[in-house]
C-alpha atoms as one frame of an Amber mdcrd trajectory, in Angstrom:
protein
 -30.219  15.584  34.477 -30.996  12.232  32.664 -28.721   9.613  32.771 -28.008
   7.671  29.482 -27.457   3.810  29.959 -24.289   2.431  29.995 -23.702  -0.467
  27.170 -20.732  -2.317  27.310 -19.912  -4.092  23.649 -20.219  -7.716  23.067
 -16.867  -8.324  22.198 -17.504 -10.038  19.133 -16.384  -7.272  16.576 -16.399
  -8.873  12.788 -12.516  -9.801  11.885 -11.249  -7.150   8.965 -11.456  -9.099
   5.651  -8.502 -10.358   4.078  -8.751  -8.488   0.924  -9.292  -5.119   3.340
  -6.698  -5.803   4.703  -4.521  -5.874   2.130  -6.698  -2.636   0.110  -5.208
  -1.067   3.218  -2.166  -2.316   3.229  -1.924  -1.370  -1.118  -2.807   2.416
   0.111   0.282   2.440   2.424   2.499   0.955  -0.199   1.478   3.604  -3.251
   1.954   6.315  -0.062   5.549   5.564   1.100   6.569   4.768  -2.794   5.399
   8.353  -3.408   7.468  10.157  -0.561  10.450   7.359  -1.828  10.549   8.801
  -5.181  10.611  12.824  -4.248   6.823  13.026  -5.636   8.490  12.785  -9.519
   6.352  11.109 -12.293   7.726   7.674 -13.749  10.310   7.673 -11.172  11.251
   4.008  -9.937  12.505   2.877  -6.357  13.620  -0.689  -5.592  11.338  -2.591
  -2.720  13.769  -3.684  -0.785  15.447  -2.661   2.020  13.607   1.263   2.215
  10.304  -0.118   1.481   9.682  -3.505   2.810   6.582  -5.023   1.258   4.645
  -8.613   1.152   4.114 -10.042  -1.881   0.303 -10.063  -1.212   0.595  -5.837
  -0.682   2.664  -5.100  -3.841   0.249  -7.638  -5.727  -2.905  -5.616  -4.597
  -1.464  -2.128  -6.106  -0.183  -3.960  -9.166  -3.639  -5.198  -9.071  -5.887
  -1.938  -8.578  -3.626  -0.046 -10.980  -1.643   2.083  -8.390   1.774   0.665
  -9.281   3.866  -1.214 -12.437   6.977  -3.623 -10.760  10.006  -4.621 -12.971
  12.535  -6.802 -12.442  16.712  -5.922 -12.703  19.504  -7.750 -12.548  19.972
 -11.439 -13.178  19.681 -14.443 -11.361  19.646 -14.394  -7.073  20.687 -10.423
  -7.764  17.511  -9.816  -9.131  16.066  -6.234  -7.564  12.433  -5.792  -7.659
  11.640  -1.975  -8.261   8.533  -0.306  -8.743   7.148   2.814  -9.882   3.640
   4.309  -9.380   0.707   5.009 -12.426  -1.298   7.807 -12.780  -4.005   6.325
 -10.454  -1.181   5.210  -7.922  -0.044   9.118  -8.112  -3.942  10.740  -7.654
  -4.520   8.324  -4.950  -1.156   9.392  -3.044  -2.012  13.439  -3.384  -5.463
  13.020  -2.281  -4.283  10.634   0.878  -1.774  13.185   1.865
């Protein structure tokens, strides 16, 4: 029986980038927004206390196309909702 040689790892692993990170973090948001909204098209859900988001995250979807935000209400009362495009709705089927 051969023996293969053992190799232990160097420990230096390259940090995830910030902007995979947040691709990543974009993915999750477009995922949970589709389960918040029963899976129905143009359906909006507020990010607040269900979905709790960064700025950064929310920005990326807006960004990549996944998701549109609005803003209701008026002053401190404003609620941030959100609702998810026809890219944002593709990439939730194929992730689930």
């Amino acid at each position: 029986m051969s023996r293969l040689p053992f190799i232990l790892p160097n420990g230096k692993s390259a940090a995830p980038r910030t902007a995979e990170v947040l691709d990543v973090a974009a993915r999750h948001l477009v995922y949970k927004l589709y389960d918040a909204t029963d899976k129905l098209r143009g359906a909006w859900h507020a990010l607040g206390n269900i979905i709790r988001e960064k700025p950064a995250t929310v920005a990326r979807a807006v960004e990549r196309g996944w998701v549109v935000t609005r803003e209701v209400g008026l002053g401190k009362n404003k609620l941030l909702s959100a609702s998810l495009t026809s890219e944002g709705r593709l990439l939730a089927r194929k992730g689930r």
